[in-house]
Rosetta silent file (secondary structure, phi, psi, omega in degrees, C-alpha in Angstrom):
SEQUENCE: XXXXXXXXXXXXXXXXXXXXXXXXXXXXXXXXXXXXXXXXXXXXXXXXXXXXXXXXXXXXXXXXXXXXXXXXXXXXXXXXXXXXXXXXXXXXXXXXXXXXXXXXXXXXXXXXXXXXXXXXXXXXXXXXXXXXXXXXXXXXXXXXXXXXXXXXXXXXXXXXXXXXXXXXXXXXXXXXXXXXXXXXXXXXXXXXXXXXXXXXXXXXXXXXXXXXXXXXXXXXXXXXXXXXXXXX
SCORE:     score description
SCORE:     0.000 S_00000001
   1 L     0.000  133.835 -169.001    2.969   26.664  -15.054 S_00000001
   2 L  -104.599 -141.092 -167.145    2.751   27.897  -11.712 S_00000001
   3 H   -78.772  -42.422 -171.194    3.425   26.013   -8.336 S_00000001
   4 H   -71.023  -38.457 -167.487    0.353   23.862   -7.537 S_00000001
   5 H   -89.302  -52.446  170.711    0.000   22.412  -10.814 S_00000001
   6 H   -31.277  -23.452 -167.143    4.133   21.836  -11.570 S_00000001
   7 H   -81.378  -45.956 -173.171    3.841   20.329   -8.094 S_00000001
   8 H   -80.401  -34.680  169.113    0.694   18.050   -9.108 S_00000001
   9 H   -43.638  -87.043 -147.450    2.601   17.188  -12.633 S_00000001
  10 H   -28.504  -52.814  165.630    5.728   16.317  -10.676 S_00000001
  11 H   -74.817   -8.380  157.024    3.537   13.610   -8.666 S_00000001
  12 H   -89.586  -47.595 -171.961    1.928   12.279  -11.071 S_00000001
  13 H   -31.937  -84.918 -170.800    4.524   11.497  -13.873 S_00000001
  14 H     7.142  -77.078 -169.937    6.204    9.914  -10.646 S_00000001
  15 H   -55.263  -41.913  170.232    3.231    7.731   -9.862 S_00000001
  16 H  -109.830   23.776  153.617    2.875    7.024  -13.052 S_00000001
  17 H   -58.968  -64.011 -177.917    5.749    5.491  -13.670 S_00000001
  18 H   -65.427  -34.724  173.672    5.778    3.196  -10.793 S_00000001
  19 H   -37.777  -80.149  173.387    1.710    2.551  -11.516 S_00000001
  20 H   -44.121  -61.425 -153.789    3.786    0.761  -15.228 S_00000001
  21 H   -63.832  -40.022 -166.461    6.486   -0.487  -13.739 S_00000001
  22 H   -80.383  -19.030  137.543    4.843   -2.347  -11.171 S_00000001
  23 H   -26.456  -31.472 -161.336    2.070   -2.932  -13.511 S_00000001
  24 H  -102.897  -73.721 -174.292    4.239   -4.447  -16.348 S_00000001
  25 H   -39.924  -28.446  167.486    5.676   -6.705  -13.302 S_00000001
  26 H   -91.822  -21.786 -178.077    2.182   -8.198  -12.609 S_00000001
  27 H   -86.208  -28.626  175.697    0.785   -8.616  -16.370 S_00000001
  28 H   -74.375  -19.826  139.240    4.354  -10.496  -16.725 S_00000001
  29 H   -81.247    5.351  161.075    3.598  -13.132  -13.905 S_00000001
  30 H   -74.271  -32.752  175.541    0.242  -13.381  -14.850 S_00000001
  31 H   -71.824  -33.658  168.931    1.404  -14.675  -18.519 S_00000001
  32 H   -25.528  -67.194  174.026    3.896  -16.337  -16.444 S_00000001
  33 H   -74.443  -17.255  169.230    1.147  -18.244  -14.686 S_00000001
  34 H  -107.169   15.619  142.185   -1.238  -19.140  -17.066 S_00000001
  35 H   -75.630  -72.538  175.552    1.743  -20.480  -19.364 S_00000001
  36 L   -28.643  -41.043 -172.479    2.542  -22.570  -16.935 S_00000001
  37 L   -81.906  -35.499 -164.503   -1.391  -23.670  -15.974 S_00000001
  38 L   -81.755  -87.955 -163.928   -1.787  -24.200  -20.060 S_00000001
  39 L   -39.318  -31.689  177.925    1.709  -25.830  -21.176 S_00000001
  40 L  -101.942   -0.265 -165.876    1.749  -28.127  -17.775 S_00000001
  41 L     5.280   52.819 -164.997   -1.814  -28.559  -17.243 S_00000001
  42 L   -98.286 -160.008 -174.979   -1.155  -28.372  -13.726 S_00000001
  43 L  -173.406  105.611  177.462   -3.707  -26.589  -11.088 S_00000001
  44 L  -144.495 -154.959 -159.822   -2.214  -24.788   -8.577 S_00000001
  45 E  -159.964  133.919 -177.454   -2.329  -21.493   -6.452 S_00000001
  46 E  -164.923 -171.956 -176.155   -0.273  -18.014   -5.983 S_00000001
  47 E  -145.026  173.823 -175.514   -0.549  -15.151   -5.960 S_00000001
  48 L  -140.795    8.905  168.582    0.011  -11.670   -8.078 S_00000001
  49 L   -67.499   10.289 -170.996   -1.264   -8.830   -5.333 S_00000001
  50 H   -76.123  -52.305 -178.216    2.654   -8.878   -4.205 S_00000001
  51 H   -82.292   -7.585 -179.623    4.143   -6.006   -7.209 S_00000001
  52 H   -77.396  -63.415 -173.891    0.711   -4.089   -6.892 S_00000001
  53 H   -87.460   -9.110  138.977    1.528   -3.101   -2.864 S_00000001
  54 H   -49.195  -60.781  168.020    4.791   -3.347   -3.471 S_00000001
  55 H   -33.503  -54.098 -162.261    4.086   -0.372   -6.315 S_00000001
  56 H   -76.570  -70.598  171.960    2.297    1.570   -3.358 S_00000001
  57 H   -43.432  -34.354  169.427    4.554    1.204   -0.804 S_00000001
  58 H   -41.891  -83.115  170.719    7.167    2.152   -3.334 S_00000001
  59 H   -61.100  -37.058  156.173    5.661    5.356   -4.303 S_00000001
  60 H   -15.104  -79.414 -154.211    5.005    5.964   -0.925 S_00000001
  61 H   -59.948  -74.773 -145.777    8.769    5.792    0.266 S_00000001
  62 H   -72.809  -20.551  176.864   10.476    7.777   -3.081 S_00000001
  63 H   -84.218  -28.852 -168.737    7.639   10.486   -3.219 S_00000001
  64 H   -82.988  -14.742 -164.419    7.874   11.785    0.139 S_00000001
  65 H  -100.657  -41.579  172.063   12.064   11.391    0.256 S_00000001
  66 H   -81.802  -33.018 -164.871   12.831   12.366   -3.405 S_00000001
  67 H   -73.750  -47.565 -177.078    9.903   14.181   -4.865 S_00000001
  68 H   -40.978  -48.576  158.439    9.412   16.516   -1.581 S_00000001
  69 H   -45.592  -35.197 -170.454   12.797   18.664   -1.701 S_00000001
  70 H   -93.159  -48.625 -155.548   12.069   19.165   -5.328 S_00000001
  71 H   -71.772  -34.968 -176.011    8.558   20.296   -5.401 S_00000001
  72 H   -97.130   10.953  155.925    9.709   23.386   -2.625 S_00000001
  73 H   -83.449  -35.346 -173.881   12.759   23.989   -4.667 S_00000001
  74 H   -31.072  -50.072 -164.214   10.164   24.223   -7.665 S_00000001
  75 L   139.493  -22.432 -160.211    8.126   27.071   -5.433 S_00000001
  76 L   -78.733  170.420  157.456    5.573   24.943   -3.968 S_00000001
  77 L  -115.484  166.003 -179.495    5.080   24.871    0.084 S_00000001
  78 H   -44.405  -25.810 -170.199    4.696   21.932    2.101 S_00000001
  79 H  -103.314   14.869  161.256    0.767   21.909    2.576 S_00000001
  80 H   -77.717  -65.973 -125.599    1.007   22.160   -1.696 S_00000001
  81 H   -69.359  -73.419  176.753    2.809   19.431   -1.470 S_00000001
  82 H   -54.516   -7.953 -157.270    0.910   17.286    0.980 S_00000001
  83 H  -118.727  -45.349 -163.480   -2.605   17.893   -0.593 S_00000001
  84 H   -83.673  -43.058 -163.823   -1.165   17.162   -4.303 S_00000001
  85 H   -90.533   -6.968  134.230    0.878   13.845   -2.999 S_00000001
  86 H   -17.273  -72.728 -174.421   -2.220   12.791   -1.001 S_00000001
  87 H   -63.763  -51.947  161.042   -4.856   13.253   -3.722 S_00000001
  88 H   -51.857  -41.460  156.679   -2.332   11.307   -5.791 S_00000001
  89 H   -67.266   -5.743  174.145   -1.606    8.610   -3.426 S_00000001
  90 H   -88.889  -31.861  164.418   -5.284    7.837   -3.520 S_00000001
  91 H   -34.644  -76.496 -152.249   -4.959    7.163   -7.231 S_00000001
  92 H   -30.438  -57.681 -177.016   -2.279    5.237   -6.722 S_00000001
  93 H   -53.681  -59.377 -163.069   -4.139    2.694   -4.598 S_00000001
  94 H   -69.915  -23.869  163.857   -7.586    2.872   -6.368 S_00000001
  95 H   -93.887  -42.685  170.895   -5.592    2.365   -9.796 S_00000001
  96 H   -52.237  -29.726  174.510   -3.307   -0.505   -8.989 S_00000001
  97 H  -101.540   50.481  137.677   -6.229   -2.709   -7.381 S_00000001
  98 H  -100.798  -55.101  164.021   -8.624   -1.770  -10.239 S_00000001
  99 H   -36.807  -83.690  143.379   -5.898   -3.052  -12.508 S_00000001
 100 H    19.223  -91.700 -164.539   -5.570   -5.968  -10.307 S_00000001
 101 H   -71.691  -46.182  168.454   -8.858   -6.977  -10.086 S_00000001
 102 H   -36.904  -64.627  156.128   -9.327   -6.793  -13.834 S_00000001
 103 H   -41.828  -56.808  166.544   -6.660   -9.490  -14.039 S_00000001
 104 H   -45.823  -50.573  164.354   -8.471  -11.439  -11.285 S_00000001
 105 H   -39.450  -56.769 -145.926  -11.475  -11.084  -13.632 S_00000001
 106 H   -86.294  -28.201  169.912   -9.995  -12.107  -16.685 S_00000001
 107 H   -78.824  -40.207  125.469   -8.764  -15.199  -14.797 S_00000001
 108 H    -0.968  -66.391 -161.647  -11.808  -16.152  -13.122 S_00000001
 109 H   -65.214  -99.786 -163.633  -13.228  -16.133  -16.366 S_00000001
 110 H   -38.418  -22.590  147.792  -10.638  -18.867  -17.805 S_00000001
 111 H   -45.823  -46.826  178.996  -10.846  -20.952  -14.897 S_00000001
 112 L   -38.973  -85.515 -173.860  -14.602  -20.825  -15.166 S_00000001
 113 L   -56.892   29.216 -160.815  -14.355  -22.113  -18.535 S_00000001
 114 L    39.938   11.544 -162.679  -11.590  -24.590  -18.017 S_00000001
 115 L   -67.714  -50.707  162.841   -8.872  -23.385  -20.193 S_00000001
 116 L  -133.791 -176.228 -156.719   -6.697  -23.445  -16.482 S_00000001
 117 L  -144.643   36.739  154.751   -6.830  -24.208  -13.469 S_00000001
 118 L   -80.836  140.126  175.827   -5.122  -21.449  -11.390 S_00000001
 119 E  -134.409  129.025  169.522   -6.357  -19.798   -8.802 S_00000001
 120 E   -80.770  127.025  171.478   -4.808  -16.293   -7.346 S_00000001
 121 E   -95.669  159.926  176.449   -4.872  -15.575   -3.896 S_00000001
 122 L  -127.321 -139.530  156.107   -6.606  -13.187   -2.607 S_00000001
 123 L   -89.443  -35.075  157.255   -7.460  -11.334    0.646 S_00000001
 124 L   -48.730   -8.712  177.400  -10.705  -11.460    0.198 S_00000001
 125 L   -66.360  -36.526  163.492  -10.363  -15.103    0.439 S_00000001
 126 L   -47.094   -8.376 -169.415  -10.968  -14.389    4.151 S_00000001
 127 L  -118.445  -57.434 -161.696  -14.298  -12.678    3.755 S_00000001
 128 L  -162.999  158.509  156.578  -15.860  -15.579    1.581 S_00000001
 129 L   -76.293  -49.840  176.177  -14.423  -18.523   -0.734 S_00000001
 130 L   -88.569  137.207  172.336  -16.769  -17.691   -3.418 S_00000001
 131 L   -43.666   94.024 -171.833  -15.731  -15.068   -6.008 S_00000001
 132 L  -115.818   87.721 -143.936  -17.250  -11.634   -5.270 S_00000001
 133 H   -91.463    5.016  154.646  -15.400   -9.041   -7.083 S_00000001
 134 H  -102.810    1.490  167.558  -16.566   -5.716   -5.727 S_00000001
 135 H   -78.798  -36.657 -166.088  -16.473   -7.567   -1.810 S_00000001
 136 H   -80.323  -31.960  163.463  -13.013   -8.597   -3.247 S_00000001
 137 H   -54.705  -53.723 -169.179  -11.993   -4.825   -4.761 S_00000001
 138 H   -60.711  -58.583  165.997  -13.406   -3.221   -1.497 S_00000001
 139 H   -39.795  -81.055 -176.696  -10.996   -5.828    0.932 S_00000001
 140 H   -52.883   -9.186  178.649   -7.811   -4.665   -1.296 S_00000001
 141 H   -89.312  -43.923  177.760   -8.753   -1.231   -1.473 S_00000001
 142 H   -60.029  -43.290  178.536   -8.422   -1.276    2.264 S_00000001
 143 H   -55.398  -42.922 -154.678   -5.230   -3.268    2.267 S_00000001
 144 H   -88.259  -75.964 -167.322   -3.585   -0.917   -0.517 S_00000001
 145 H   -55.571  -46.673  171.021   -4.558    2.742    2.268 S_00000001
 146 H   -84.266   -9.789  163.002   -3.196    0.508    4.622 S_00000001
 147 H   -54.030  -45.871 -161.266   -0.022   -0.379    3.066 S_00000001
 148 H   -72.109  -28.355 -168.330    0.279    3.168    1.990 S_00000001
 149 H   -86.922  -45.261  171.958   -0.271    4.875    5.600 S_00000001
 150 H   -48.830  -32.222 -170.013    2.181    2.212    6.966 S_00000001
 151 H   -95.722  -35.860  179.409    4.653    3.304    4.453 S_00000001
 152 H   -71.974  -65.323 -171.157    4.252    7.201    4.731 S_00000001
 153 H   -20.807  -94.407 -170.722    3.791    7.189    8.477 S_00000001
 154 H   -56.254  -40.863 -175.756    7.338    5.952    9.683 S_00000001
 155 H   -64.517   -2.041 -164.149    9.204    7.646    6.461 S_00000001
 156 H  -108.871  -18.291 -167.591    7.991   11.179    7.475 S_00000001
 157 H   -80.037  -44.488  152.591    8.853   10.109   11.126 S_00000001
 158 H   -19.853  -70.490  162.832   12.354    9.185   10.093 S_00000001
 159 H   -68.321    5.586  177.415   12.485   12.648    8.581 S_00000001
 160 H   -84.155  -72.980 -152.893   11.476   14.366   11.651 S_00000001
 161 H  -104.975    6.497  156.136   13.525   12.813   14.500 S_00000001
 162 H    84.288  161.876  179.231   16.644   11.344   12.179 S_00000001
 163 H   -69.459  -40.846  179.732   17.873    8.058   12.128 S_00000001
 164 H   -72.654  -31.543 -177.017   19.436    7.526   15.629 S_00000001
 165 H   -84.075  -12.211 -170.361   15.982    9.158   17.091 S_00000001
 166 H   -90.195  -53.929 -161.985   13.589    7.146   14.816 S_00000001
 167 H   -61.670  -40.765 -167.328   15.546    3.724   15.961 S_00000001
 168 H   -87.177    3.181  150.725   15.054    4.456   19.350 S_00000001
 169 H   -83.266  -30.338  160.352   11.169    5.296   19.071 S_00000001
 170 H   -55.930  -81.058  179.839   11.288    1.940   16.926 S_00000001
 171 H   -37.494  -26.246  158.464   12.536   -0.232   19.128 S_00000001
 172 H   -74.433  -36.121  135.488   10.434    1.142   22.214 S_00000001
 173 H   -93.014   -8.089  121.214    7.798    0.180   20.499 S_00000001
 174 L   -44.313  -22.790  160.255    8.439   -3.195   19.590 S_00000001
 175 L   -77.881  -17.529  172.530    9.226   -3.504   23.266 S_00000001
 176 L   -94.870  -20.401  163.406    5.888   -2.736   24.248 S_00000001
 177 L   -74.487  -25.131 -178.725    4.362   -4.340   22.014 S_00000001
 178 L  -105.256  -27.934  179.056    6.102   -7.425   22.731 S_00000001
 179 H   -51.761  -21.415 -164.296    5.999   -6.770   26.085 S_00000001
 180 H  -104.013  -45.843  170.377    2.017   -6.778   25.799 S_00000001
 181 H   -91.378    0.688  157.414    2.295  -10.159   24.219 S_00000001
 182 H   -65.313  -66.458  179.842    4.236  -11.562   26.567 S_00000001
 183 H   -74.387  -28.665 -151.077    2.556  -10.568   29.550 S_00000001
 184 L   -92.915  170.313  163.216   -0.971   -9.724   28.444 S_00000001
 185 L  -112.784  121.123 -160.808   -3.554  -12.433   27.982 S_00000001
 186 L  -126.319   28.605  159.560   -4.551  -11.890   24.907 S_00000001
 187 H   -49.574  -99.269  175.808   -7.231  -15.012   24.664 S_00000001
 188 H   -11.016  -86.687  176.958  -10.150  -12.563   24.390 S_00000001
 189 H   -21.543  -74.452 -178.127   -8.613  -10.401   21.976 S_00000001
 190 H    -8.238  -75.214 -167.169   -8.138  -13.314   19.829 S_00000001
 191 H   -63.269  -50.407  150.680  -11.534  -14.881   20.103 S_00000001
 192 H   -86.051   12.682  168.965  -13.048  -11.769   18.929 S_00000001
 193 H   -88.621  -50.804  179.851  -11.002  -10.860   16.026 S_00000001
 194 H   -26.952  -56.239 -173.603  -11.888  -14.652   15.017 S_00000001
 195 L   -70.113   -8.175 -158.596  -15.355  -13.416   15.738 S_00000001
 196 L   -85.086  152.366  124.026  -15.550   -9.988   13.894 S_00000001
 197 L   -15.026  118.897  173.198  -17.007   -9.599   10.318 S_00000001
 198 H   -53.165  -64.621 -178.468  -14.109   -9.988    7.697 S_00000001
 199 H   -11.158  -55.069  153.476  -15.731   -7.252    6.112 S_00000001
 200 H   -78.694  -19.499  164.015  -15.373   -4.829    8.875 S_00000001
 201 H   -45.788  -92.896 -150.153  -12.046   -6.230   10.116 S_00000001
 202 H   -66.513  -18.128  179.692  -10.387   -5.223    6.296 S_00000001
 203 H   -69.734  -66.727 -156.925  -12.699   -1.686    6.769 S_00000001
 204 H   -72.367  -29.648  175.539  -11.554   -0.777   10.355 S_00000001
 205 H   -75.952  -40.671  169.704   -7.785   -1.672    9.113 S_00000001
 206 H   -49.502  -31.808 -172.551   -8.124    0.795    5.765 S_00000001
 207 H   -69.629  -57.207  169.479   -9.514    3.511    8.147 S_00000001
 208 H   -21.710  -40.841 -171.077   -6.202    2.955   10.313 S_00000001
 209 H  -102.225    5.644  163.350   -3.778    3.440    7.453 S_00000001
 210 H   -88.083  -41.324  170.186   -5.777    6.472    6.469 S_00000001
 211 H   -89.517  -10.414  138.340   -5.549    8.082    9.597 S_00000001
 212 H   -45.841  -45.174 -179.926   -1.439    7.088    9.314 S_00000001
 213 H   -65.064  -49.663 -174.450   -1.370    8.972    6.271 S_00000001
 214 L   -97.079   16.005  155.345   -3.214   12.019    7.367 S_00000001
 215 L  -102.470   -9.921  170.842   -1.336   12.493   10.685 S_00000001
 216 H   -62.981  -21.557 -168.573    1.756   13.000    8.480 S_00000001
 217 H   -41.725  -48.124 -178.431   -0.007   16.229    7.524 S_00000001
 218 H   -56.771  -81.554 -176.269    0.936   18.316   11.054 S_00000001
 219 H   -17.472  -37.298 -169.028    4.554   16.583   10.507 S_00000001
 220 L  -115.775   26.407 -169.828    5.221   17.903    7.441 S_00000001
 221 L   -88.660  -62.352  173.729    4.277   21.385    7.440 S_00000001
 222 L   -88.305   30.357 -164.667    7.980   22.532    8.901 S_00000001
 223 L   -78.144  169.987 -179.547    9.717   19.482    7.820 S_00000001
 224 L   -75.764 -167.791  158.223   13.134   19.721    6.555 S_00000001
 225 L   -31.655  -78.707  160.198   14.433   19.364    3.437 S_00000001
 226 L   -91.699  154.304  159.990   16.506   16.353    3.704 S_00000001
 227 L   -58.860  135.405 -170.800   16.389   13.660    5.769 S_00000001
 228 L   -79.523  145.279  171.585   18.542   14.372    9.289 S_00000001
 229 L   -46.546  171.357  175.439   21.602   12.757    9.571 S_00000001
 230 L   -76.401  -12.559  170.049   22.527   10.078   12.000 S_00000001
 231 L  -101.582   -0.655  178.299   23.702   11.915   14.628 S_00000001
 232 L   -77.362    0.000    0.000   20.776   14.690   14.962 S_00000001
């Protein structure tokens, strides 16, 4: 097996292990929730997108800090690396919210029919109240690249500039940020987010955590090994 594909195993077994684990963790509070909605004949509301972007975010963190070191001891080089845990990381997302939504289906359906009377939230609740399940897969698809950009983005930054140098680019921006909502009048701003399409709102946020993801690319062509210590 030579480098690119040992590289491209090595991330998927990874993913899909957390794709099951986190998987197993959502079909177990969905029986959770419709035992409850049967045995109690109650009618209530939760939610079960929480171990699905958890799962992402997950795989995120542990592919780029564990898997990376391994794949160039393996043979591979970093822009192997990045193109194989990319291409994978797209899975991830596009298979945990298919899974997902499948459950959202199959629960729809028994609610339809009255057997219970739960309802999951979703994000999509924000786009429309009535059930639209490729408006509601498309919203969560967006959510899931941006969890995932959010989560690579600062871990590759971390592994760049070290822990004492990371905190102090954190914290300057959270000061500016707050600093902006402090100062700024941010009325306007508001009134049109209020005002935008959901639709495009949950689009223009996916594109965001795509272009997080795919500025780690420069970053990680000389990155080290390991993560730098706290005093580099």
């Amino acid at each position: 097996m030579n480098a690119v594909k040992g590289t491209n195993r090595l991330i998927q077994d990874d993913m899909r292990l957390y794709l099951i684990i986190f998987t197993s963790i959502a079909l177990m509070l969905t029986v959770v929730y419709l035992a409850i909605g049967i045995v109690f004949d109650v009618s209530y509301t939760t939610q079960l997108f929480g171990p699905m972007y958890g799962g992402i975010c997950t795989f995120a963190i542990g592919g780029i800090i564990t898997l990376f070191p391994v794949a160039i001891g393996m043979g591979s080089t970093r822009i192997q690396f990045m193109k194989s845990f990319y291409m994978n990381s797209v899975w991830m997302v596009v298979g945990t919210m298919a899974i997902l939504h499948v459950a959202y289906f199959l629960i729809h359906l028994l609610q339809e029919s009255g057997i219970v009377d739960v309802t999951l939230y979703q994000p999509g609740m924000l786009y429309s109240n009535e059930y639209h399940f490729l408006s509601y897969l498309w919203i969560d698809l967006m959510c899931g690249f941006l969890v995932l950009g959010v989560s690579v983005f600062p871990t590759v930054c971390w592994m760049r500039l070290g822990l004492r140098n990371f905190f102090i680019m954190f914290f300057g921006v959270i000061l500016i940020i707050t600093l902006i909502i402090t100062l700024g009048d941010l009325g306007e701003f508001m009134l049109w987010i209020a005002g935008i399409n959901r639709m495009t709102l949950f689009t223009v946020l996916g594109c965001i955590g795509g272009v997080l993801l795919l500025s780690t690319y420069p970053m990680m062509k000389n990155a080290p090994l390991t993560m730098k210590s706290k005093r580099d």
